[in-house]
N, C-alpha and C positions, 0 to 999 in steps of 0.2 A: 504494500500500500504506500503510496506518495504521499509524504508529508510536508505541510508547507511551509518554508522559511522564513523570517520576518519581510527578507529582501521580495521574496514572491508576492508576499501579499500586500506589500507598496505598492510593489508594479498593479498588483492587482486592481487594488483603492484605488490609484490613479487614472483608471481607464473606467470607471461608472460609478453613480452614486453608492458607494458604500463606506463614506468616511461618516456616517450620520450615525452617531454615537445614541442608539434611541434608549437604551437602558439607562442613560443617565437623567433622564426626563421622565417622572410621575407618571404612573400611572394613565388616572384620571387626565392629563396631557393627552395623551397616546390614545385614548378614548376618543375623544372631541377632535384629536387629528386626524384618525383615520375612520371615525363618524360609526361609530360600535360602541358596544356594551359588554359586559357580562356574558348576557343573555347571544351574541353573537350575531349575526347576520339575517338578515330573511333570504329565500331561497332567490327571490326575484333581484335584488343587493347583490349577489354572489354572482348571478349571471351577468349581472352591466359589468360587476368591476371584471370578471374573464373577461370580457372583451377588449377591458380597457386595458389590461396588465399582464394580458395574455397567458399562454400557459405557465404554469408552475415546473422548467423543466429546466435543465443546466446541464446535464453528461451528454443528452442524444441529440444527432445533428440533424437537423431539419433535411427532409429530402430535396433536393433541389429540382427545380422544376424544369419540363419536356425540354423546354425552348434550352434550358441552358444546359443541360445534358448533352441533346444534339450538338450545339456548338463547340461542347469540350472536346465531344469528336474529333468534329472538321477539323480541331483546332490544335492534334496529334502529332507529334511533327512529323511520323511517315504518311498519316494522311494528310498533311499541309503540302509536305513534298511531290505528293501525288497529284494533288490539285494544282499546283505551280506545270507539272510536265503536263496533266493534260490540258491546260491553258495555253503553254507555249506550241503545240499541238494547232489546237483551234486557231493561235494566229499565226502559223506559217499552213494553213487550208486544210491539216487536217481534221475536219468535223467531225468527223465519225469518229476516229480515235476520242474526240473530247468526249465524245454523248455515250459512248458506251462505256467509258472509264469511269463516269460520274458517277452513272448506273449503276455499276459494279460498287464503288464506292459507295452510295448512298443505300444500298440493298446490305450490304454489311454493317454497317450502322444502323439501318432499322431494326435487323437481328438483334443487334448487343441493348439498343436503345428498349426493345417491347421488353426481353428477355430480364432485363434489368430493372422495369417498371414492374413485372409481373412476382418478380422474387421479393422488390421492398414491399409488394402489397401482402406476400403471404408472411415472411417474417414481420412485418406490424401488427397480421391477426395473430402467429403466435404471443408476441410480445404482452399484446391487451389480456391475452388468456392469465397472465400471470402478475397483472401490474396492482403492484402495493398501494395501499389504500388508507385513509386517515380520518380518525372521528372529530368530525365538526359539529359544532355546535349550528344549526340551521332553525330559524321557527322558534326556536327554543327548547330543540330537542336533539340532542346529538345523533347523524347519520355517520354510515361509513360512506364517503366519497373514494376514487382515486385522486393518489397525491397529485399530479398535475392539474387538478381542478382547485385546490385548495388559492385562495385569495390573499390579499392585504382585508384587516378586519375581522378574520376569523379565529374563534375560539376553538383552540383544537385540545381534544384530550389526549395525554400521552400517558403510556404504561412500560414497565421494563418489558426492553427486546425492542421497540417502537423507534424508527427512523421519525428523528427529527424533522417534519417536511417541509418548514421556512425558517427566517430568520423572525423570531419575535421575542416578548418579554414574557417573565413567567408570572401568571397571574396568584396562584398559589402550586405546593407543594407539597408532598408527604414522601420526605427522606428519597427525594430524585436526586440522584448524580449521574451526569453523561460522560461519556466514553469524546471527549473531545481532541482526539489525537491527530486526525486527520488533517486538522486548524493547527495544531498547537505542538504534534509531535510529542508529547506529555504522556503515557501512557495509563497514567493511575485515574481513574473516575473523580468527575469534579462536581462538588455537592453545588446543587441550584434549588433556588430559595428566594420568595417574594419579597421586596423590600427596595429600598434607597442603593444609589451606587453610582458612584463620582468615580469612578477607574475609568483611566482613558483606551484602555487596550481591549479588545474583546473579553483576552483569554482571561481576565480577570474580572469579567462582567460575570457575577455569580448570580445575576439576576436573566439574563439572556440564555436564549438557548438559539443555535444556529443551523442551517441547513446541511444534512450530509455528517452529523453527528448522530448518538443513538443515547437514548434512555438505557443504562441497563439496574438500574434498579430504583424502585418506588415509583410514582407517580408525580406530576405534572400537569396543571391548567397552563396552555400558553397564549396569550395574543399577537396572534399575526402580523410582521411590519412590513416584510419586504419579502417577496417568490419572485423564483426564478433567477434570470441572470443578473437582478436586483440585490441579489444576499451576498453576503461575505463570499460564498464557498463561490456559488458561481461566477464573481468576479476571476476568481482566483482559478475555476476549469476555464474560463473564455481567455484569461493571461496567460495558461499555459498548452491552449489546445494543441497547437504545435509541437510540444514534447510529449505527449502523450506516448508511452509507447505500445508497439506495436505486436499482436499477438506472430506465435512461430510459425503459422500456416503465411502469412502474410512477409515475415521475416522470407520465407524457405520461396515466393513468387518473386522477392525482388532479385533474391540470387539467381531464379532462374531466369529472368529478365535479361541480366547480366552475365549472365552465357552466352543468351540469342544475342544481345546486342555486339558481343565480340566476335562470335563468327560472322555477324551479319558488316560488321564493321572491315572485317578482314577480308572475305571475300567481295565487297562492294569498292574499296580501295586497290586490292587487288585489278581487278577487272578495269577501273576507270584510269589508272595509270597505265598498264598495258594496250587498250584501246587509245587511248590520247599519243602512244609512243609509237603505234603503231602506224598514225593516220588516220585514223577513223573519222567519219564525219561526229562532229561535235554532240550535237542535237542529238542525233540517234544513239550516240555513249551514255547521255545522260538519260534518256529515256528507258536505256537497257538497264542501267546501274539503278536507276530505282525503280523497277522495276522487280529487281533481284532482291532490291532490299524490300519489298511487300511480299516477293513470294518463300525471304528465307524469316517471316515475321508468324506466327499463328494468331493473326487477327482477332480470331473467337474466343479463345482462352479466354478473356473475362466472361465474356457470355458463357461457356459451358460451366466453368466454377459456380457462376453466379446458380445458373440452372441445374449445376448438378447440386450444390448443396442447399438451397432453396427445396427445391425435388427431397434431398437426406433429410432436412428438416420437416417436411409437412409427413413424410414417411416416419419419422421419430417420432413423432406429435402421436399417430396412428397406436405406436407402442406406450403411450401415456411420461414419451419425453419430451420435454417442449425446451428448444434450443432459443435461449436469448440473443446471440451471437455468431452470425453461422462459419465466422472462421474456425470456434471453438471445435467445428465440428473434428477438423484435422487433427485436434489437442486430444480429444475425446477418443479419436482412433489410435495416436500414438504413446497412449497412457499404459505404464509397464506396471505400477506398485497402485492399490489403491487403500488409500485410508479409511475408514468409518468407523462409526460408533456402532455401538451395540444392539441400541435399543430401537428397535420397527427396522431393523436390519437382520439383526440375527434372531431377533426375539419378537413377539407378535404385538408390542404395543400396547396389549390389552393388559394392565396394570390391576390386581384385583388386591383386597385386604386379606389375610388369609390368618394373619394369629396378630393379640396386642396383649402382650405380657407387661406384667410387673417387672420388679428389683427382682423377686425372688424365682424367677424363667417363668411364673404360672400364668395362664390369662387372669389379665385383671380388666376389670369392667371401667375402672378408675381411669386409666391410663387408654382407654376410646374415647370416653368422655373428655379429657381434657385434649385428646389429637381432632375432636370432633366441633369441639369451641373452637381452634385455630384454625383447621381450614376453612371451619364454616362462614367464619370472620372476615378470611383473607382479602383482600383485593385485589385488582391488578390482574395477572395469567393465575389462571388458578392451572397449576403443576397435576398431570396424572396421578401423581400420588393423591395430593388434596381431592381429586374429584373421586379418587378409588374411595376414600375414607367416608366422603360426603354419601355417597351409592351403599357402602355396607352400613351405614346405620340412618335409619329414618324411622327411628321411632319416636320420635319428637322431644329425644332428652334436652336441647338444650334452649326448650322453649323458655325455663326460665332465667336463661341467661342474656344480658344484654353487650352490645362491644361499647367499648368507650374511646379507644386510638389504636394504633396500629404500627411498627416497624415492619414495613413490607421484605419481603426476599431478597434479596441478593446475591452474588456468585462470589461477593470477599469474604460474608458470611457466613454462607450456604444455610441460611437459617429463618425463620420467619415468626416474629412476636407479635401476641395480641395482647389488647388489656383487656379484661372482660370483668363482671359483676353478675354474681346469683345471691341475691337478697339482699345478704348481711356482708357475703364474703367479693371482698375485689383480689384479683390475683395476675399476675400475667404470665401468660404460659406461651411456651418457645416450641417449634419442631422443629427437628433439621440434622443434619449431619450429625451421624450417631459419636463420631469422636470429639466434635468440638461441643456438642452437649453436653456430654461427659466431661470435657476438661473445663468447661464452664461452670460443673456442679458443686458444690460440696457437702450437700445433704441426700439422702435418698429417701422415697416416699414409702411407708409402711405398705401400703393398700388400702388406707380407709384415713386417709388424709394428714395422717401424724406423722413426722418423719426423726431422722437420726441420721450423724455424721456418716459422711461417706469415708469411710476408711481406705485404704490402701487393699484387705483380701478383699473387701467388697469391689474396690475398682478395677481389680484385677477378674473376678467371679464376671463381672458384667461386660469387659472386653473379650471372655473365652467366649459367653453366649453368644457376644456379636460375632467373633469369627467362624463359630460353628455355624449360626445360621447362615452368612455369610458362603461359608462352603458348601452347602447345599444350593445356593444360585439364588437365594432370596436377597431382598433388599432392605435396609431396616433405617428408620426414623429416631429416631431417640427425642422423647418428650419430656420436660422437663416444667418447669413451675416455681413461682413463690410469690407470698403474700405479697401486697400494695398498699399502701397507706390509704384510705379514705377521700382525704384530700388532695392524691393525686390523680391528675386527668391526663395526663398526657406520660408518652412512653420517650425512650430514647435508647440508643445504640448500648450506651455505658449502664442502664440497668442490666443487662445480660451477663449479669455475675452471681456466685450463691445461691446458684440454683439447685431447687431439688427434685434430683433426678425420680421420674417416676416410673420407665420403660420405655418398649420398643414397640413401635408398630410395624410387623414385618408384612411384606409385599413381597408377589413374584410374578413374573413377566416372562409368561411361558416362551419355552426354543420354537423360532420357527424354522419347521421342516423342512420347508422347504428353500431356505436360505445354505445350507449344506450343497444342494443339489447347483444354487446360483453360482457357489465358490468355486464350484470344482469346473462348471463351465470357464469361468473365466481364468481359472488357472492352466486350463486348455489353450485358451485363447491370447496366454503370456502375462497374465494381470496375477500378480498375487496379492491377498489383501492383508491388509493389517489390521488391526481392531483397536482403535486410541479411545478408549474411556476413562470416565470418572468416576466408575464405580471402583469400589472395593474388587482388590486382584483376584479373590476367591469367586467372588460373584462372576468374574471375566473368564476364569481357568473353567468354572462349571459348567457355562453355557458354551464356551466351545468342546467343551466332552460330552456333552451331552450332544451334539449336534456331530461328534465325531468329524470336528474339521482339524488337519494336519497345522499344528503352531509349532512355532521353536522358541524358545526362550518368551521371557515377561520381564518390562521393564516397570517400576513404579515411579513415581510424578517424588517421591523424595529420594528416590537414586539417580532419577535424570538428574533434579536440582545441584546434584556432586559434578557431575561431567561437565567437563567443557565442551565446545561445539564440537574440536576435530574429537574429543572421545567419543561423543554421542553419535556421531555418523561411522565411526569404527563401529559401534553397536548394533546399530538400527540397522543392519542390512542383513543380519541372521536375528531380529528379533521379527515376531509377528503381534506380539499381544502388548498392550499399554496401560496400563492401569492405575487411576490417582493422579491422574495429570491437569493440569490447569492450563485454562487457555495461551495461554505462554507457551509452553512447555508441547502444546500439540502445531504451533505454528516451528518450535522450534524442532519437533520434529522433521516435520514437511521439507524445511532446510535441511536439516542431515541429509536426506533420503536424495535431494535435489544436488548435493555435494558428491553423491555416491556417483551420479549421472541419470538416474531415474527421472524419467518424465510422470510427474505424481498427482493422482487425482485424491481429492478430499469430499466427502461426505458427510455434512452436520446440519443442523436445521436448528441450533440454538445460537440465544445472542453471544454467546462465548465461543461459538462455534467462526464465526465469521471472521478473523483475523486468517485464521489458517484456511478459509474455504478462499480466502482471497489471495495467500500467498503460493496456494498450488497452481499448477498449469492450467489445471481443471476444473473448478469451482462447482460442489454438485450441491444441491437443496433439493427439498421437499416443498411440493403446496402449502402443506400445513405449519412450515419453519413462521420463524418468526420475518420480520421485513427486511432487517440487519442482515440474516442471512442468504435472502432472496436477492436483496438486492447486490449482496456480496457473490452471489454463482452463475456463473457461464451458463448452467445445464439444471433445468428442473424437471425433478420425477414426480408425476403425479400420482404414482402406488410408492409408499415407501417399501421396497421390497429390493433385494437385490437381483432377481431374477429379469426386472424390468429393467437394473444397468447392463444388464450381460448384456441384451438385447439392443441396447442403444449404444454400447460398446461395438458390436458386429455390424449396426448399421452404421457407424460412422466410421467402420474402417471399408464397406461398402460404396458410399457415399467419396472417401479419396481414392479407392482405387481406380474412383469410373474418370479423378482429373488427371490420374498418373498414366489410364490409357491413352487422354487424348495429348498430353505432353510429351509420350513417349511418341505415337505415333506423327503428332506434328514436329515434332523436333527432327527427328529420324529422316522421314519423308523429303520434307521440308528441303532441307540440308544437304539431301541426295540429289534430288531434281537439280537447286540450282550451282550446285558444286559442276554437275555436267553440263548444263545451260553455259555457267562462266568457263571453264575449260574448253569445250567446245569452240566454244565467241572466239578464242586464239587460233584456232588451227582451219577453221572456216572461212569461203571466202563471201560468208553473208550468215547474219544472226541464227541460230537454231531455232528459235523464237522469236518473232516480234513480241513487243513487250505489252501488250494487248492482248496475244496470245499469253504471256506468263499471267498478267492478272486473273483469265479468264481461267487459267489450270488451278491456280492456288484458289479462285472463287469458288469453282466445282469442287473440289477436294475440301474446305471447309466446309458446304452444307451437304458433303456424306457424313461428315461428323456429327451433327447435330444429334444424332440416336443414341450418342452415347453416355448422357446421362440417365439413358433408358436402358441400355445395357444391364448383362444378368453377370453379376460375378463370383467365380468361382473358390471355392472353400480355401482350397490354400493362400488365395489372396486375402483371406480375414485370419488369417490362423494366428497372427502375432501380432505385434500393434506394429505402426506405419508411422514414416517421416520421409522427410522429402531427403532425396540421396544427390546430389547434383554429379558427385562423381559417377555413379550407376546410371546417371539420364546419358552422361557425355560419353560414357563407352558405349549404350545402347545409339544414342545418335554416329557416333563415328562409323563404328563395324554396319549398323544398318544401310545408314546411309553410303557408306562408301560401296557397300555389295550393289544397291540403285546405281550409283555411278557406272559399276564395273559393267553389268549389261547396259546402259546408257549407250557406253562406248563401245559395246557390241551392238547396238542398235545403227549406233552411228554407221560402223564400218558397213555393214549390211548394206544401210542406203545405198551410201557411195557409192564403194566397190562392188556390191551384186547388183544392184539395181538401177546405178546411175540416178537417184532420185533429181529431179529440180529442185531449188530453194522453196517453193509453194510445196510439193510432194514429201519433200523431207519434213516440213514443218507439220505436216497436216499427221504423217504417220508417225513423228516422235510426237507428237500431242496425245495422239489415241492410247502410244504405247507407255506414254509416261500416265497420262490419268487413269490407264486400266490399271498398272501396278501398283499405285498409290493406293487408290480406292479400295483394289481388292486382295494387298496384304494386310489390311484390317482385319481380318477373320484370321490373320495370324497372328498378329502382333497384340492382341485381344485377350489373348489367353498365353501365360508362361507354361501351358503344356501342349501336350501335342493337338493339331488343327482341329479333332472332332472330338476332345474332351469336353468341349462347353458349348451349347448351342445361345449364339447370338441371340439377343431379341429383336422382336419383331422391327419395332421403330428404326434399331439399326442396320438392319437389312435394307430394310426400305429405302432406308435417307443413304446407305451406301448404293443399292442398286439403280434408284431411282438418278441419284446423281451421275454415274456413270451412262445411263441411259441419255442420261441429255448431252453428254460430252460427247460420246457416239453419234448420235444424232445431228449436233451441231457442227462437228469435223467431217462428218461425210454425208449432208445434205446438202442443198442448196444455201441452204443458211448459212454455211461455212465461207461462202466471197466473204462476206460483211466482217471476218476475222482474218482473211486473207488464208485460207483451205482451201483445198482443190481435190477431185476425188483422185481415188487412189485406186490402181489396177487390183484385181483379187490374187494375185502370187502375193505382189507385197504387204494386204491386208492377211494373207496366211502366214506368214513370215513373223508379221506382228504378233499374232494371238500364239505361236510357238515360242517367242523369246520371251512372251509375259509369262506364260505356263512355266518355263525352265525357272524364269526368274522367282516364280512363287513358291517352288520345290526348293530353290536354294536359301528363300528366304526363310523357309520353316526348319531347313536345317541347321543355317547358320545361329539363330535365334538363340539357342540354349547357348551358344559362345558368349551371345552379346548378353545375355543374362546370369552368364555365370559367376563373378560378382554381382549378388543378391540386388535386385532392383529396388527390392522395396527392405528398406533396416530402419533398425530405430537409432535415430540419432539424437543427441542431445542437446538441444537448445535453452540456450540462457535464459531464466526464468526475469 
């Protein structure tokens, strides 16, 4: 996660109003300024001001509209180039060169242009499936909205786990402190609290809360001052949008960029210094030379990406994954280690109350009662434990008790106090983490309200019981208690001493079966998982034996705390289980594991969850996570199950395999053809091609392509996770490419020498002969096994046969003048369809050369 500098966030303030210190100004101010109350907004209120202050949104980039899309096109520099030669075309008379090159041009751009409108439209409906949402006050009644609706004026409630969704002031509080790192680079929770505040700096505004922060404990009324690129934070993403950086699917396109562009650069130079040394007419060099450079370019490459992983995502969505991101997809396929918790992963979620014992191991009726006044109290996320406790008792014990205040939950505490009152007696009682209840105690309770010092056998008797249950795979609360003075009304953090202990409430959260069966998939598949919880390590060693998943060693969250970084990544890569770890400690995981070279996916759906869901590759939630964590992950599941990640594991290494066909194939191809075109250009005494004829080869041969994000692929292409290999593209392109060339130049000599071709003859039959072999070693190079292990799909048939059909067509009809094609006697069309045949036999054989350094590896990319 990026943290921002003091220097960042001048630049920031500098560039839009966010030097308006509004926390230092009343209230009642802030009221009358922004024309609100208390009571909040009306619904009709809410809709002027979205209009006027438009959305509430800061990360995501407005899609840019048709007109300037097209323009970025034209605006390419090999399509600017393009347009310059066929202008210079049209004013030395040739017309038809202009009008059909334009054509070409502008039919390529429509492709990339719909193909690209039609993918931002199906990733914005995934997006909306999953967009986080905020309780506003409206009418005078709190609704849930999505955050990019929320306004200036609006009273919004926050709960721990709750993103912050503007900049405003806190109206009131109960023991809220934010997670404001992000702003401040601070990492410890910063208490926020109603009141007066003259600090000139944000981070000391303990009255403010700001946008792109997170609640994680207590609650919060806030009043809304400033959304969107209005608030601190968004000041500070629109100052650094430019360093943003960029995921490894995107990293791994620019390098191959930077491939095409050196060969393309080298044989384009090549060729233009040779022709100009040679004589050559001018005009006609430069019309060859870029010409070569559009047909050694794969123009569609962004449209199939787009279409192919647009296409991977609405196909995930189908398996209940919905892809925020669709680079992530590539991250998602080349994930080797995965992290998760435990619980709605390996265990079924369904959280039940099963025994609540005294001091003495026995059930006591006492110690319900009092776990049954605290959750019932609670407020804020009421915790599956609280709601199990709430479900196993409703016999209306604790009608006569009343709450009077509250220390709500938290992740420093792990603990949750109420005050409460039955008649006579006021008390306040704590659940939470059975060891710091315990070391919190120093009394324990008889069973009928009387209690006596906590001794040393006794505190030792009550931690065997917890580890025993403990080893059986249960869960346990420890509740505790002690009297309150009368005239106290209010609770705080520092009462939570001298307490007396009263018991355990034990819980168990049955193995899910069939999360065994998800592991051993993805252990198939090269993904091993790890289990990083916070339960107790007995509770973690249970539930994977019981589930019989293969683990190797267990670390715990106070053994990690000993290691230093490099010991901890010495560890982590023969440990699989984690136990007693704190959010810290699971982020610093995720580094070990990324230090090792592991490309690492992370799975949590709590607010403690999201520092480490943020520093993996992979970023995975749940529907039901908190916002913190949704809005912190790449990839959400909408089954918390891991059967449903295998699946969108396999589909997203489906999804790159179908961009690594079309980059092997255009690269290769590509790179053959015009290696012989430019070769050729030297030893002839007139072009192989006019360059009219090149665009129209490289145009047909791109929309045979188009099937291939429809393509079916084959199991050993998903067997392991996937990255991009640039050294495996450029031996596949070489050896591929150079075996095109080698019959090229048996094509050539043919003309010549057997048949005396003409300059029109020759042109017409290396056209047929180059766009049949193009087109139809796709049905080889499609598959890394042999030609008839994997049948093509439909779409790609088509879009392959159909294109060769019109190239057929176009070279040896009448239609072929208009390109400058002449027909062709039938020996030399026999001649043709013989050298394409040899060549498609030598190209399935050569294939396993060019692939034998591994096409597809997992490589390691810098997190």
């Amino acid at each position: 996660m990026h943290t921002f500098s003091r220097t960042e966030q001048t630049k920031a303030e500098a560039h839009a109003p966010h030097g308006d210190v509004f926390w230092c100004q009343a209230l009642c101010v802030l009221y009358e300024r922004l024309k609100s109350s208390e009571s909040g907004l009306s619904v009709s209120e809410a809709a002027g001001r979205l209009a006027e202050f438009g959305l509430n949104t800061v990360a995501d980039v407005p899609h840019k509209r048709l007109f300037w899309k097209i323009g970025r096109k034209f605006a390419e520099p090999l399509v600017a180039i393009l347009l310059v030669a066929a202008a210079i075309s049209a004013a030395t008379g040739d017309v038809a060169s202009f009008g059909l090159i334009f054509i070409v041009i502008t039919m390529s751009i429509t492709l990339d242009v719909v193909q690209e409108q039609r993918a931002e439209m199906a990733a914005d409906a995934l997006k909306r499936s999953v967009a986080i949402r905020a309780d506003v006050r409206r009418d005078g009644k709190f609704i849930p909205i999505p955050v990019d609706q929320v306004v200036p004026g609006d009273v919004v409630e926050l709960r721990a786990g709750d993103l912050v969704p503007a900049d405003g002031i806190v109206i009131s509080s109960r023991n809220a402190h934010a997670n404001e790192a992000l702003m401040t680079g601070e990492p410890f929770p910063t208490e926020k609290r109603a009141g007066s505040c003259d600090a000139m700096a944000p981070a000391d505004a303990f009255n403010a809360l700001f946008a792109g922060t997170s609640l994680v404990s207590g609650e919060a009324m806030m009043l809304v001052v400033a959304t969107g690129r209005a608030t601190r934070f968004g000041g500070i993403a629109a100052a650094l949008a430019a360093d943003q950086t960029t995921s490894a699917f995107v990293r791994g396109i620019h390098r191959l960029g930077l491939l095409i562009l050196r060969l393309t650069v080298f044989l384009v130079l090549f060729v233009l210094l040779v022709h100009l040394a040679f004589g050559r007419p001018v005009l006609e060099t430069f019309l060859f030379a870029v010409a070569l450079a559009v047909g050694l370019t794969p123009e569609l490459l962004p449209m199939v990406m787009t279409v192919t992983l647009s296409r991977g995502a609405i196909r995930m969505s189908k398996r209940s994954v919905i892809v925020k991101r669709l680079a992530a997809i590539h991250d998602f396929g080349a994930m080797d280690v995965l992290c998760t918790d435990k619980t709605g992963t390996l265990t079924e979620a369904r959280i039940s109350l099963v025994e609540h014992t005294g001091t003495d191991g026995r059930a006591s009726d006492r110690t319900l009662t009092l776990a049954m006044v605290n959750s019932s109290f609670s407020s804020g996320i009421r915790s599956p434990l609280d709601q199990a406790v709430v479900e196993h008792c409703k016999d209306g014990r604790i009608k006569s008790w009343k709450k009077l205040d509250e220390v709500p939950f938290d992740f420093e505490r792990r603990s949750l106090t109420v005050l409460a009152e039955s008649g006579s007696e006021r008390m306040l009682i704590v659940k939470g983490a059975p060891e710091r209840i315990l070391a919190l105690s120093s009394m324990i309770d008889r069973g009928d309200g009387s209690s006596k010092p906590l001794d040393e056998r006794c505190r030792a008797e009550l931690t065997r019981q917890q580890e025993q249950q403990a080893s059986q795979g249960y869960r346990l609360l420890g509740v505790a208690w002690k009297p309150i003075p009368t005239d106290q009304h209010e609770l705080h953090v520092e009462d939570e001493i001298d307490l007396v202990f009263a018991g355990y409430c034990v819980f168990v959260d049955p193995p899910k079966q069939s999360a065994a069966d998800a592991i051993r998939r993805l252990a198939n598949a090269g993904v091993r998982v790890k289990v990083v919880s916070g339960d107790h390590e007995a509770v973690v060693r249970h539930v994977v034996g019981e589930l019989k998943i293969p683990a190797n060693g267990l670390l715990a969250g106070a053994e990690i705390a000993e290691l230093t970084d490099a010991a901890l990544a010495a560890r982590v890569e023969d440990t699989d289980l984690f136990a007693r770890v704190s959010p810290d400690q699971k982020t610093r995981i995720i580094r070990a594991l990324q230090l090792r070279g592991h490309t690492v996916g992370f799975l949590g759906d709590g607010v403690n969850d999201a520092p480490a869901i943020r520093a993996a590759e992979i970023g995975i939630s749940v529907e039901s996570a908190t916002d913190v964590a949704r809005s912190a992950a790449d990839i959400i599941l909408l089954d918390q199950d891991l059967g449903v990640l295998a699946d969108g594991v396999e589909e997203g290494r489906r999804t790159f395999a179908n961009i690594l066909k079309y980059v092997r194939m255009g690269t290769s191809s590509n790179f053959g053809n015009m290696l012989s075109v430019a070769l050729s250009s030297l030893v002839l005494p007139f072009l192989p091609l006019l360059p009219l004829q090149i665009l129209l080869n490289n145009f047909l041969y791109d929309l045979s392509e188009i099937g291939i994000p429809f393509d079916r692929v084959e199991q050993r292409e998903i067997a392991k996770p996937q990255a991009w290999d640039m050294g495996g593209i450029l031996r596949f392109t070489l050896v591929m490419g150079a075996l095109s060339s080698i019959f090229d130049a048996a094509t050539f000599v043919t003309l010549i020498e057997v048949f005396h071709a003409s300059p029109e003859e020759f042109r017409t039959a290396w056209f047929v002969e180059s766009t049949a072999t193009q087109i139809l070693v796709i049905f080889i190079i499609r598959t890394s096994g042999p030609l008839l292990s994997g049948e093509p799909s439909r779409v790609l048939t088509a879009s392959s046969l159909g294109a060769l059909a019109v190239a057929i067509a176009v070279a040896l009809t009448p239609i072929g003048g208009l390109f400058g094609f002449s027909a062709m006697p039938a020996p030399l069309l026999t001649a043709i369809v013989v050298i394409a045949a040899v060549y498609l036999l030598a190209a399935e054989a050569a294939k396993s050369f060019a692939t034998r350094s591994p096409f597809i590896r997992t490589e390691r990319m810098p997190p």
